[in-house]
PyMOL commands that place a pseudoatom at each C-alpha (Angstrom):
pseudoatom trace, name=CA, resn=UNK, resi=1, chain=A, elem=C, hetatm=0, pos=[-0.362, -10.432, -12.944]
pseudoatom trace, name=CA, resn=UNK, resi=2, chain=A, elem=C, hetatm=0, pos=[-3.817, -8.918, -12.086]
pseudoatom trace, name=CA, resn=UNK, resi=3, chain=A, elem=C, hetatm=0, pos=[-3.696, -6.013, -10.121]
pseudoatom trace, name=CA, resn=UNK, resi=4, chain=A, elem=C, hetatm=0, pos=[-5.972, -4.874, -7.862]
pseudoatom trace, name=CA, resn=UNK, resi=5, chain=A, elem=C, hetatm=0, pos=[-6.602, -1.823, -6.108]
pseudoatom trace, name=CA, resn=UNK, resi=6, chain=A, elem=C, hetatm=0, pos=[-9.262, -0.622, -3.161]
pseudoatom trace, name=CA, resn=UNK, resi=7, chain=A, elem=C, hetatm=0, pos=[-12.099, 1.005, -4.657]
pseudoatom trace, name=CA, resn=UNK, resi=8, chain=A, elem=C, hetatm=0, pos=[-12.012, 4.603, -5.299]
pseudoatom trace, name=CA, resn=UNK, resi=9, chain=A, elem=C, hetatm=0, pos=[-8.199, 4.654, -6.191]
pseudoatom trace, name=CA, resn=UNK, resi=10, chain=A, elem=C, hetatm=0, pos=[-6.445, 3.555, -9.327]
pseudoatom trace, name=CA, resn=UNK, resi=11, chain=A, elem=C, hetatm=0, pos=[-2.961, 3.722, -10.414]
pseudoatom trace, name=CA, resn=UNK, resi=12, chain=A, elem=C, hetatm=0, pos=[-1.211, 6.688, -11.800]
pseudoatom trace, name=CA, resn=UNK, resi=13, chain=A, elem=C, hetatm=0, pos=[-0.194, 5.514, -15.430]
pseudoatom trace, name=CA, resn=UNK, resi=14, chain=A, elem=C, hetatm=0, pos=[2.559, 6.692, -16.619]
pseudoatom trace, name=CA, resn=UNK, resi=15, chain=A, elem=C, hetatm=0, pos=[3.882, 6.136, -20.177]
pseudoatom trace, name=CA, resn=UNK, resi=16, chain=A, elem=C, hetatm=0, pos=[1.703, 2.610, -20.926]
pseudoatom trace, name=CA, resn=UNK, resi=17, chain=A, elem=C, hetatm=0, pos=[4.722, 0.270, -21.683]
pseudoatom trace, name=CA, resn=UNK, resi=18, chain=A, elem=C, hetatm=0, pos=[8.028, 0.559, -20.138]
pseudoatom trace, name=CA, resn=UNK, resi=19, chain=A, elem=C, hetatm=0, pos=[10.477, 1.983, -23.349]
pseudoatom trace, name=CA, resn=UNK, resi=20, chain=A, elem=C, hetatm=0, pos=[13.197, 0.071, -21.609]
pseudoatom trace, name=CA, resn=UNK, resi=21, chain=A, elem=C, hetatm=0, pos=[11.687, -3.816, -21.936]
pseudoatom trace, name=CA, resn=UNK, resi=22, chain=A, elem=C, hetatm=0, pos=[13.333, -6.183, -22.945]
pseudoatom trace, name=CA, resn=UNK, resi=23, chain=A, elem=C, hetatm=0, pos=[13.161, -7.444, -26.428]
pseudoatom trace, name=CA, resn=UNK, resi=24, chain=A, elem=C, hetatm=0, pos=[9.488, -9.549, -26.381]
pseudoatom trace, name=CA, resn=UNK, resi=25, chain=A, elem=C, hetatm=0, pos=[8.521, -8.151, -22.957]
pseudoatom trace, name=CA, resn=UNK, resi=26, chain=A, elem=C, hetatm=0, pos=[5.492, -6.422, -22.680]
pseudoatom trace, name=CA, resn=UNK, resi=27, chain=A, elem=C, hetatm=0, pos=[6.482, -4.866, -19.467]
pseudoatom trace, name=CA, resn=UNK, resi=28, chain=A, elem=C, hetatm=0, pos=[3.470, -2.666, -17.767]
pseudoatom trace, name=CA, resn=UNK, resi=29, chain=A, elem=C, hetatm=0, pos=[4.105, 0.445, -16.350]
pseudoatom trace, name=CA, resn=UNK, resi=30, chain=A, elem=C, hetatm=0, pos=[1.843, 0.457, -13.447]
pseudoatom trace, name=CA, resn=UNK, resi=31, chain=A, elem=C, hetatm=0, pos=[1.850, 3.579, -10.801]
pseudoatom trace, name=CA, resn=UNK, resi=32, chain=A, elem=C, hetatm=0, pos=[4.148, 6.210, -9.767]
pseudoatom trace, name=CA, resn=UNK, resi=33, chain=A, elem=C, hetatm=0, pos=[1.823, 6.306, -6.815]
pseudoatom trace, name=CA, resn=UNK, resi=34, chain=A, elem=C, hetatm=0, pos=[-1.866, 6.078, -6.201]
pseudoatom trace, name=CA, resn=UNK, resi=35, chain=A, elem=C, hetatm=0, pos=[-4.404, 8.950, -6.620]
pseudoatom trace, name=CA, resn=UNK, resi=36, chain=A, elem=C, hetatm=0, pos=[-7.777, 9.172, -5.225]
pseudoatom trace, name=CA, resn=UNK, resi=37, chain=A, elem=C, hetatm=0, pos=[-10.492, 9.213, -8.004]
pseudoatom trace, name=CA, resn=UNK, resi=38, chain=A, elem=C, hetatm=0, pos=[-12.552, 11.344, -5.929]
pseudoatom trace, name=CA, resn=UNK, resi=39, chain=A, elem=C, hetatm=0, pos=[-10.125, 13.540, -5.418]
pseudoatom trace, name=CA, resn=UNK, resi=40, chain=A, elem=C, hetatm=0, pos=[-7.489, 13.913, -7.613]
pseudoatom trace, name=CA, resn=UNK, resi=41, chain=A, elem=C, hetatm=0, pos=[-5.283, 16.289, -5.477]
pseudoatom trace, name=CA, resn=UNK, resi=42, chain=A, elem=C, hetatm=0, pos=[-4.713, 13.910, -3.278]
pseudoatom trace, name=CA, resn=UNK, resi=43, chain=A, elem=C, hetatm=0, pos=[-1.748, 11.452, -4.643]
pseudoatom trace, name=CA, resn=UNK, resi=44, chain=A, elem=C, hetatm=0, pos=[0.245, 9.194, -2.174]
pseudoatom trace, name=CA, resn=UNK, resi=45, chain=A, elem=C, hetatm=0, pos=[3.910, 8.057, -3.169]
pseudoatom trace, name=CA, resn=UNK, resi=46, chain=A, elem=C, hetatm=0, pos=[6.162, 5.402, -1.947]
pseudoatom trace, name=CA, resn=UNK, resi=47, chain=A, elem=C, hetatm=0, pos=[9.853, 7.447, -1.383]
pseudoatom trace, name=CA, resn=UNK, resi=48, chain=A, elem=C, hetatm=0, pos=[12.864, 5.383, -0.555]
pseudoatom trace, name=CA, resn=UNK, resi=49, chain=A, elem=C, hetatm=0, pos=[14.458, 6.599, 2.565]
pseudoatom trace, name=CA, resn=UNK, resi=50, chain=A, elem=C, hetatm=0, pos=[17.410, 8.753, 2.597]
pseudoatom trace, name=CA, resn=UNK, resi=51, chain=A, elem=C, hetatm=0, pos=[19.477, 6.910, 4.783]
pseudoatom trace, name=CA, resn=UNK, resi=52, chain=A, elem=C, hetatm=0, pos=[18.234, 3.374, 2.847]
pseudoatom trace, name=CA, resn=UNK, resi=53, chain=A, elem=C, hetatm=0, pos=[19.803, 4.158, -0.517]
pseudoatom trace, name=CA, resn=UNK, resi=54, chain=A, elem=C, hetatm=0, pos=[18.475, 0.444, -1.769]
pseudoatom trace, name=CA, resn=UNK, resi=55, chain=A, elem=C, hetatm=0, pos=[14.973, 1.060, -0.221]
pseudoatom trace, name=CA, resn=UNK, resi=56, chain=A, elem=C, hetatm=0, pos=[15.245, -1.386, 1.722]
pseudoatom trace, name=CA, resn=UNK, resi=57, chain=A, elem=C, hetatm=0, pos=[12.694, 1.295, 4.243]
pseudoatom trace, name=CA, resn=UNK, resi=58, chain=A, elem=C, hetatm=0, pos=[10.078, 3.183, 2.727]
pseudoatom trace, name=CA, resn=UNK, resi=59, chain=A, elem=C, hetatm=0, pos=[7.700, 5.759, 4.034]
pseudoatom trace, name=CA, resn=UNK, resi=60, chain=A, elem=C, hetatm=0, pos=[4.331, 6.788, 2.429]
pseudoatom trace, name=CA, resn=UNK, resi=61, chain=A, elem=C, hetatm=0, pos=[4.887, 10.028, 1.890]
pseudoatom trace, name=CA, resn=UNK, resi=62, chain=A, elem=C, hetatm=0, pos=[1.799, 12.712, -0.232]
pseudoatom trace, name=CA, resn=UNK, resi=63, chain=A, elem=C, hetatm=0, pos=[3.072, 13.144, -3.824]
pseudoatom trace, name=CA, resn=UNK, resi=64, chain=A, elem=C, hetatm=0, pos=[2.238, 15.215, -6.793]
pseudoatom trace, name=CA, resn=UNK, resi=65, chain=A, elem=C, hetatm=0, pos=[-0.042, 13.502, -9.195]
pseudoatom trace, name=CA, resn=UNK, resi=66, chain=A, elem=C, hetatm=0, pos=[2.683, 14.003, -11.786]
pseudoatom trace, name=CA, resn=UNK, resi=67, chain=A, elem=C, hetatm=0, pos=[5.571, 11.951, -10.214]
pseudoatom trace, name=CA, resn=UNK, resi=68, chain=A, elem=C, hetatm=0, pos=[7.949, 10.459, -12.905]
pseudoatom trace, name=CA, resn=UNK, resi=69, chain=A, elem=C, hetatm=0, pos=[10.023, 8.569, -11.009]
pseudoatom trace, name=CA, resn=UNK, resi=70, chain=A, elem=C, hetatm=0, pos=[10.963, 5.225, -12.087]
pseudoatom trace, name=CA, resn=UNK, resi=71, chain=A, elem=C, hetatm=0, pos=[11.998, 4.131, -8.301]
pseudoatom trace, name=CA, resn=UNK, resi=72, chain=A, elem=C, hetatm=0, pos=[8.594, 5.113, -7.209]
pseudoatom trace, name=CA, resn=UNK, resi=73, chain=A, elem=C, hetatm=0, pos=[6.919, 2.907, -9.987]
pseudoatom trace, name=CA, resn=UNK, resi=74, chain=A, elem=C, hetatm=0, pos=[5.126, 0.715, -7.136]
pseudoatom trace, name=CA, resn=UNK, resi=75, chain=A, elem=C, hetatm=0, pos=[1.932, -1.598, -8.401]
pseudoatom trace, name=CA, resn=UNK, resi=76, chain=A, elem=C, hetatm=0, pos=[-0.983, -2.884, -5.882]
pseudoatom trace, name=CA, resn=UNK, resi=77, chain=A, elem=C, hetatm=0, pos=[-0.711, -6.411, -5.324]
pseudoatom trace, name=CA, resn=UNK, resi=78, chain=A, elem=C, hetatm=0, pos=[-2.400, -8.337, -3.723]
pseudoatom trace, name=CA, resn=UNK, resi=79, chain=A, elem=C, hetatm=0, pos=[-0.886, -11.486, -1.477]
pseudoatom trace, name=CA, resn=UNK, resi=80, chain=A, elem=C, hetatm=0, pos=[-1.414, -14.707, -2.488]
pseudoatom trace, name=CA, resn=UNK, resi=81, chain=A, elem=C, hetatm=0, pos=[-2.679, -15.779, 0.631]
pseudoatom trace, name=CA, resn=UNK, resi=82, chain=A, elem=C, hetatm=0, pos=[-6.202, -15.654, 1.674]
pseudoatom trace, name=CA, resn=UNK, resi=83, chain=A, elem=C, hetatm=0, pos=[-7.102, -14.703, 5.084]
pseudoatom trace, name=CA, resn=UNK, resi=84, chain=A, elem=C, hetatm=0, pos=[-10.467, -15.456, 7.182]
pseudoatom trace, name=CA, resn=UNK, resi=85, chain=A, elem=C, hetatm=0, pos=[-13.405, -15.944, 4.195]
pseudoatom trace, name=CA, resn=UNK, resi=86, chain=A, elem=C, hetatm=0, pos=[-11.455, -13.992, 1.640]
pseudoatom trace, name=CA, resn=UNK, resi=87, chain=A, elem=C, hetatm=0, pos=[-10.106, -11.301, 3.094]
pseudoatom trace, name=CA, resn=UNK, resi=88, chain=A, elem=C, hetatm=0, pos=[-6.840, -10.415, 1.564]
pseudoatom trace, name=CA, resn=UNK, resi=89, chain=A, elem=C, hetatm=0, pos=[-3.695, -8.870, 2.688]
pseudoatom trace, name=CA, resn=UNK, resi=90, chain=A, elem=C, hetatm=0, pos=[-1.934, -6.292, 0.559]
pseudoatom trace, name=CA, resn=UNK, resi=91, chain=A, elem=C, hetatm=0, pos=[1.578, -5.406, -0.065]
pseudoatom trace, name=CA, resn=UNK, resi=92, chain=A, elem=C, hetatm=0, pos=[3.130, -3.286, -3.232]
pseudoatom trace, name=CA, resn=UNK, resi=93, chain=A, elem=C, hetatm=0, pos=[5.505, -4.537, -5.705]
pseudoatom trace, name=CA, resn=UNK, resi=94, chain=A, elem=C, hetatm=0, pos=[7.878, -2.429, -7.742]
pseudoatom trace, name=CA, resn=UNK, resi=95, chain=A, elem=C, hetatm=0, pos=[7.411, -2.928, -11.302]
pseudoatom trace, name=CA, resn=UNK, resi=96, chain=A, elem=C, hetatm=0, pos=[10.858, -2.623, -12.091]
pseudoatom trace, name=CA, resn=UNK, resi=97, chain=A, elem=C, hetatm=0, pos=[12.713, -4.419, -9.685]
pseudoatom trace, name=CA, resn=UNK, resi=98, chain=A, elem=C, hetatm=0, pos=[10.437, -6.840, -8.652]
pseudoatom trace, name=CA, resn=UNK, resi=99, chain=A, elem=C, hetatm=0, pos=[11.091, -5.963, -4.828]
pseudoatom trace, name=CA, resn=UNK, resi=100, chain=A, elem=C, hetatm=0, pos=[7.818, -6.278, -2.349]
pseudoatom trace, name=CA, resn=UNK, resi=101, chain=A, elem=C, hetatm=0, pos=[7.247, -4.150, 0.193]
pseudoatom trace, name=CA, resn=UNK, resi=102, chain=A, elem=C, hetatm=0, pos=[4.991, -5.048, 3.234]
pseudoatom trace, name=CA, resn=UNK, resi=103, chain=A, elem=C, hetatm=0, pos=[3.376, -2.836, 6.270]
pseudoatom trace, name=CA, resn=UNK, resi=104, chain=A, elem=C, hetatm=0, pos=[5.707, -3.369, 9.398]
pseudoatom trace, name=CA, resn=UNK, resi=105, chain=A, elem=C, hetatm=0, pos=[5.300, -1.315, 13.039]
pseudoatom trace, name=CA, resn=UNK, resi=106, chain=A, elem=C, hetatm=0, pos=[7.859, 0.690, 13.371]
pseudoatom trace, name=CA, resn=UNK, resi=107, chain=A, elem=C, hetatm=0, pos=[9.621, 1.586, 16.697]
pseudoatom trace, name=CA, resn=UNK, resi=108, chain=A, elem=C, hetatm=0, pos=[8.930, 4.740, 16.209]
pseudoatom trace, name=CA, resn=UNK, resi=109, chain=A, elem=C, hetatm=0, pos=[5.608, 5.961, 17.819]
pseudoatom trace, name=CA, resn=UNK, resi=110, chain=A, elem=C, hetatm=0, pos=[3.163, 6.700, 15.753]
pseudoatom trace, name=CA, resn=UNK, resi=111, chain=A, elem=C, hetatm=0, pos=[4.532, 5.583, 12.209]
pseudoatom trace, name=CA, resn=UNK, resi=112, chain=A, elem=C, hetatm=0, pos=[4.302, 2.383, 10.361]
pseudoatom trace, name=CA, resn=UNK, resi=113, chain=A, elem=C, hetatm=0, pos=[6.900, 1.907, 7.458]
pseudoatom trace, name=CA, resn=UNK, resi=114, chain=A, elem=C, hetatm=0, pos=[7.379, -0.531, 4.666]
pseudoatom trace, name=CA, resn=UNK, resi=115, chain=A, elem=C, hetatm=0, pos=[10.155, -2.617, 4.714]
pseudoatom trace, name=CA, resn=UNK, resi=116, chain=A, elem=C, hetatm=0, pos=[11.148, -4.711, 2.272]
pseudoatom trace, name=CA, resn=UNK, resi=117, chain=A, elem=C, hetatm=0, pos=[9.447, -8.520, 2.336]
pseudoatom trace, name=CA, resn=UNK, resi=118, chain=A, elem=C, hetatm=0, pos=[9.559, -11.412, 0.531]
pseudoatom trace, name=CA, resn=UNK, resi=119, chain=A, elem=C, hetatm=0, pos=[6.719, -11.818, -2.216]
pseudoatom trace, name=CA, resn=UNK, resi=120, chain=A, elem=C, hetatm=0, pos=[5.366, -15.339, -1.267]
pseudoatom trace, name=CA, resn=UNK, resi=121, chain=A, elem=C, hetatm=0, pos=[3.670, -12.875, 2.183]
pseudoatom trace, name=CA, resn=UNK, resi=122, chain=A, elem=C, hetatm=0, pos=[4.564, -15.311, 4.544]
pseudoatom trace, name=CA, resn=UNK, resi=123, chain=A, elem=C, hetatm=0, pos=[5.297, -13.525, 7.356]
pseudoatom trace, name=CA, resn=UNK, resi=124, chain=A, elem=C, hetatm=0, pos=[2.386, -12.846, 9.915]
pseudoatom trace, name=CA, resn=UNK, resi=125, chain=A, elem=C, hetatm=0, pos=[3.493, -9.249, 10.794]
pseudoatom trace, name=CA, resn=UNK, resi=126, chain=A, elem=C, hetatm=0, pos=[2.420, -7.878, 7.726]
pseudoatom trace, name=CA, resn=UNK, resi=127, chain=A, elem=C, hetatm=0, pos=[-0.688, -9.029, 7.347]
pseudoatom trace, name=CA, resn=UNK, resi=128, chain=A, elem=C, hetatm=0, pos=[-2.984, -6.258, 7.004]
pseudoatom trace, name=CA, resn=UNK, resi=129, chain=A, elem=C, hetatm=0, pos=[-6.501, -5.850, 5.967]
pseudoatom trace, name=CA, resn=UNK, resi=130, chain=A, elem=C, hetatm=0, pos=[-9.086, -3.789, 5.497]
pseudoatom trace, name=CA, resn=UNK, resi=131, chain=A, elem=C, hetatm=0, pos=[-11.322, -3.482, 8.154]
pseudoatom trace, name=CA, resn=UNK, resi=132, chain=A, elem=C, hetatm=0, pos=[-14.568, -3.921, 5.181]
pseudoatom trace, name=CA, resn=UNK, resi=133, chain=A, elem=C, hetatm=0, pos=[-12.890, -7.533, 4.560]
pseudoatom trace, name=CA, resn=UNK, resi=134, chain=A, elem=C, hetatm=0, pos=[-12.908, -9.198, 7.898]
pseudoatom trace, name=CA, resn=UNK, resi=135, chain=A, elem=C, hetatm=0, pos=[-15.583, -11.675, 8.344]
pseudoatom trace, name=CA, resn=UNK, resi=136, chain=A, elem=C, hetatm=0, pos=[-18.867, -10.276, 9.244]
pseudoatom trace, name=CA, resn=UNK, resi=137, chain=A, elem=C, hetatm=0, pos=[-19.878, -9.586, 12.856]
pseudoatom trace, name=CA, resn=UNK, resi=138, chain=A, elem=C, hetatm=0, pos=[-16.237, -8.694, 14.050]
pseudoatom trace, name=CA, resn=UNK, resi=139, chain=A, elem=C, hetatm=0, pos=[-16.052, -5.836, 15.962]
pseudoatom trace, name=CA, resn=UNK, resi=140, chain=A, elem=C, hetatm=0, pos=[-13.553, -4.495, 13.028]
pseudoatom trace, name=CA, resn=UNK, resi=141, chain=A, elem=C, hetatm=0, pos=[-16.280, -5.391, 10.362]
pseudoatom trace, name=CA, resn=UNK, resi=142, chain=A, elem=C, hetatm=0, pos=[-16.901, -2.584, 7.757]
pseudoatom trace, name=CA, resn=UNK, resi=143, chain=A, elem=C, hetatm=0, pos=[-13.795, -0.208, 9.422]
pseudoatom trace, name=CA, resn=UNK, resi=144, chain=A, elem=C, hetatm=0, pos=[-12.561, 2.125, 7.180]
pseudoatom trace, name=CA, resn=UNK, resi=145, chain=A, elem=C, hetatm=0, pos=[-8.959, 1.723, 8.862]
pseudoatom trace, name=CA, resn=UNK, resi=146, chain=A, elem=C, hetatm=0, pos=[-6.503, -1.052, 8.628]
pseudoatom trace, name=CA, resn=UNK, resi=147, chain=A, elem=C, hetatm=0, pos=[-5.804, -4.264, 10.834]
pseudoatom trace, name=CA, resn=UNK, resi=148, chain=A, elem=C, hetatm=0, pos=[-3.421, -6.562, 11.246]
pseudoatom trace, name=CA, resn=UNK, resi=149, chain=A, elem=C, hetatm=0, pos=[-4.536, -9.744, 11.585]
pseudoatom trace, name=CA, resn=UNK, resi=150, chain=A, elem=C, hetatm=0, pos=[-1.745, -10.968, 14.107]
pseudoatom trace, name=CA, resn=UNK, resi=151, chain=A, elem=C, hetatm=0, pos=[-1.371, -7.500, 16.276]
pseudoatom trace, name=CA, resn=UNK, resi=152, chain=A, elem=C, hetatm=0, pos=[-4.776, -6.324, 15.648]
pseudoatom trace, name=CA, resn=UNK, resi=153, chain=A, elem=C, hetatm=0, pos=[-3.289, -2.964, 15.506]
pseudoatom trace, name=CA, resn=UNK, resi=154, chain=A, elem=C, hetatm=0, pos=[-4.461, -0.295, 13.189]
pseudoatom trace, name=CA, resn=UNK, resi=155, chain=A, elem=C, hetatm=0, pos=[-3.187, 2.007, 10.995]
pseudoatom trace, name=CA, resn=UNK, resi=156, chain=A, elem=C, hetatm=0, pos=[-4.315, 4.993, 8.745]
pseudoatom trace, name=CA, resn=UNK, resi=157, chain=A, elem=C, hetatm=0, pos=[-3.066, 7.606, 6.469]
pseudoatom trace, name=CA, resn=UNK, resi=158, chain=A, elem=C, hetatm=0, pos=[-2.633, 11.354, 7.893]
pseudoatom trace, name=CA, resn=UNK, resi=159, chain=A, elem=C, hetatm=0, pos=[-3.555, 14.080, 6.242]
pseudoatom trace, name=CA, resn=UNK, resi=160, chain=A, elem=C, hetatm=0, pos=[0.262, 14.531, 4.955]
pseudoatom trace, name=CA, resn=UNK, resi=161, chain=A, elem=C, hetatm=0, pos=[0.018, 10.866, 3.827]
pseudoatom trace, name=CA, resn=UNK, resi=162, chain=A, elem=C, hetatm=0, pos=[1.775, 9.192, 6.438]
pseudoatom trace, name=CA, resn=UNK, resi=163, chain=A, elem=C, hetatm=0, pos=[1.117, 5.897, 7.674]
pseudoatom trace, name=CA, resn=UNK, resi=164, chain=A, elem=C, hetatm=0, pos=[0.144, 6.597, 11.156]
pseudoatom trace, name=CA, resn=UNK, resi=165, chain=A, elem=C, hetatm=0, pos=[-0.596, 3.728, 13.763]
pseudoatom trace, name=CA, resn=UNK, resi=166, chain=A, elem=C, hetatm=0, pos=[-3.589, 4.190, 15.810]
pseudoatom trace, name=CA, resn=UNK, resi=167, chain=A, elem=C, hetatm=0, pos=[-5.326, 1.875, 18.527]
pseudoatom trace, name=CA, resn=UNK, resi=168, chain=A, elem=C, hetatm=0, pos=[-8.646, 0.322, 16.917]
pseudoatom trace, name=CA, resn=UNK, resi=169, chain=A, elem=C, hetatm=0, pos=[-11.103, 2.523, 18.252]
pseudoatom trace, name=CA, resn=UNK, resi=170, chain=A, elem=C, hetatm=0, pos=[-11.123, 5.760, 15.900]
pseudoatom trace, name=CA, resn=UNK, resi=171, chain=A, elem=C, hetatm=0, pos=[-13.627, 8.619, 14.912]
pseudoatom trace, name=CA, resn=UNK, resi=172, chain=A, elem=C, hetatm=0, pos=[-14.206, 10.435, 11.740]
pseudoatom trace, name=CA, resn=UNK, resi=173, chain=A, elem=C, hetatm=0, pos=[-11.353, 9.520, 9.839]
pseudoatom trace, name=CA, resn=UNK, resi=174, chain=A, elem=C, hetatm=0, pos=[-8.681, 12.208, 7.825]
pseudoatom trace, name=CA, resn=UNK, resi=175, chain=A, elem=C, hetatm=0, pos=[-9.750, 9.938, 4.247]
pseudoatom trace, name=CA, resn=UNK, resi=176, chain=A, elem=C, hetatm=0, pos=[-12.595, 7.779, 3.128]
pseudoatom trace, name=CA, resn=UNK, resi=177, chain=A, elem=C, hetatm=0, pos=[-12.517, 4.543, 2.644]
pseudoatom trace, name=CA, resn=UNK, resi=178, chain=A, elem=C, hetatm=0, pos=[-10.938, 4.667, -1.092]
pseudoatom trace, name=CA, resn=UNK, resi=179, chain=A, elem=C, hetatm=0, pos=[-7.336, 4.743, 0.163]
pseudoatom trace, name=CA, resn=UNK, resi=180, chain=A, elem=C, hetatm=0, pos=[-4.264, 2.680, 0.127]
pseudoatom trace, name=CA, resn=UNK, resi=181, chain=A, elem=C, hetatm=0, pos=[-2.488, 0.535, 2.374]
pseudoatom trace, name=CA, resn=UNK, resi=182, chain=A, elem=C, hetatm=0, pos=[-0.499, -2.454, 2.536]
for i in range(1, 182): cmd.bond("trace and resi %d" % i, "trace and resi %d" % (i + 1))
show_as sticks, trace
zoom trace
């Protein structure tokens, strides 16, 4: 599977191949998180939630760029589903258990979490793009934030890392462009 990842970012590689594959499996070890090329202090992780021992609900949470974790291992992926004139919507898949994870609102004000999805990204509600990829002459066109399709809400990333959902109108924003999201 190709992965593919916003520009300016790139995964975290870890130890190249997993030690643990299976006999004849060339198993990739993509990402402990993402890290910002142009800045390489600034890391964001995918941490399963305390009170969601599976992970079935994970926040994006700032990480160190030296995160070893094997449950954190989460690739950029992009959905198989194209959306207005190529735009694309994004979730992450964990390398090693094959589990997606989508963008969903969450009721709480002012936070969006993943939640886990299926990986065929069927579901409306977590279709989010970039604002760059929408077709050209939307108001949205060339954002630096992120929209969902369906909601046409936004979100962006703090300047702790969280996912933090804002209305579509925005000013100078906490990160460039080069950052991730689902």
């Amino acid at each position: 599977m190709k992965f593919d990842f916003p520009k300016g970012w790139a995964a975290l590689l870890g130890a190249g191949l997993l030690a643990s594959a299976s006999a004849g499996a060339q198993s990739e070890w993509i990402d402990y998180g993402i890290i910002n090329k142009a800045d390489s202090h600034k890391c964001i992780s995918l941490q399963a939630d305390a009170q969601h021992a599976e992970g079935a609900a994970v926040s994006l949470q700032a990480c160190a760029t030296d995160v070893v974790d094997g449950s954190q291992a989460w690739g950029w992926i992009p959905a198989e589903r194209k959306l207005r004139k190529g735009a694309k919507a994004y979730a992450f898949q964990n390398v090693l258990s094959k589990t997606c994870m989508g963008v969903q609102n969450a009721s709480t004000r002012n936070k969006a979490l993943l939640v886990s999805v299926r990986c065929d990204f069927n579901d409306p509600a977590q279709l989010w793009v970039v604002g760059a990829q929408l077709r050209a002459g939307s108001s949205l066109a060339g954002s630096t934030k992120w929209v969902n399709l369906k909601s046409r809400k936004c979100i962006d990333l703090d300047d702790d890392g969280r996912l933090m959902q804002l209305t579509c109108q925005w000013s100078a924003p906490y990160w460039p462009q080069e950052y991730i999201a689902p």
